[in-house]
N, C-alpha and C positions, 0 to 999 in steps of 0.2 A: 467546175467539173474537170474531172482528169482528162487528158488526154492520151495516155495508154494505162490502161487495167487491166491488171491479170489476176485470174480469181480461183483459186485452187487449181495451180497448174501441176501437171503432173506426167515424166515424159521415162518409160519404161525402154528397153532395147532387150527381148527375150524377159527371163529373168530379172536383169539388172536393172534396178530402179537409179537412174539418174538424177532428176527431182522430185523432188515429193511435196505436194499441195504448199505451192508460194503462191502469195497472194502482193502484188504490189502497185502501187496508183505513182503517175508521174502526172503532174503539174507541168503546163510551159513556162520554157525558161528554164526546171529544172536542171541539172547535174547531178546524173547519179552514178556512183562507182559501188560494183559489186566485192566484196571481200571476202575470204572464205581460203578453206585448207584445198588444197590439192585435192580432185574428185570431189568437191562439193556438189557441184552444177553448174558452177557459173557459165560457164561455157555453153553447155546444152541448152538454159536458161538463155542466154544471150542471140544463140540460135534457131531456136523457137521465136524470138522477136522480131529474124531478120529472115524467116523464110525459109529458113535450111533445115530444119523438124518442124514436123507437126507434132503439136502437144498429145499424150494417150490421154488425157482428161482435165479438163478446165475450158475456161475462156477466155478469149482476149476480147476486148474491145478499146476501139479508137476513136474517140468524140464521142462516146457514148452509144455506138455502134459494132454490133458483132464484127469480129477481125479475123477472118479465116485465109492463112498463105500457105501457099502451095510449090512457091519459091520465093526466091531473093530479088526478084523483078518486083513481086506483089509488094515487097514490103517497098522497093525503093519507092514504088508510084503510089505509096502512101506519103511518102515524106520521113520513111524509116530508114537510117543509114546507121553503122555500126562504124569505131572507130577500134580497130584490131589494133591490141597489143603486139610491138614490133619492137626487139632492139637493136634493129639496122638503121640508126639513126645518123643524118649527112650533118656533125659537128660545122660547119661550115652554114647552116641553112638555121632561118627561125623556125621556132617552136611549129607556125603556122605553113610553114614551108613545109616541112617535114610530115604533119598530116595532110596536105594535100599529095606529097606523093605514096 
């Protein structure tokens, strides 16, 4: 069973369609990196995960469970954390140092 499913997500702003019906299961343990051109959605997609949008239509669920945030508290006290892309990187620090700050 996955543990986050997203099933025809789809996240509007006016007009502008952001993402359009993504559908994706993650396994634990996974590792997954989003790829895609400049204005794809990854971003909007990544923040609908973490609390920060709400989807204009789909669902998410987690353990098999509807998954409705409202912010980024909901998603941390699910066990959801997001690791933002940063290039202020401390050359002096490990890989692991550097995402904990």
């Amino acid at each position: 069973m996955p543990v986050l499913e997203l099933a025809n997500i789809s996240k509007h702003f006016g007009a502008i369609q952001a993402v359009n019906d993504v559908s994706l299961s993650i396994e634990a343990g996974q590792v997954v990196g989003l790829m895609g051109d400049n204005g794809a959605g990854k971003s909007t997609l990544v923040k609908m995960i973490a609390g920060n949008f709400r989807p204009s239509h789909g669902t998410m669920q987690m353990d098999g469970k509807e998954l409705i945030l409202h912010k980024p508290v909901e998603a941390r006290q699910h066990g959801i954390e997001i690791v933002h892309q940063d290039l202020a990187l401390c050359n002096n620090l490990t890989a692991a140092a550097n995402v904990y700050l």
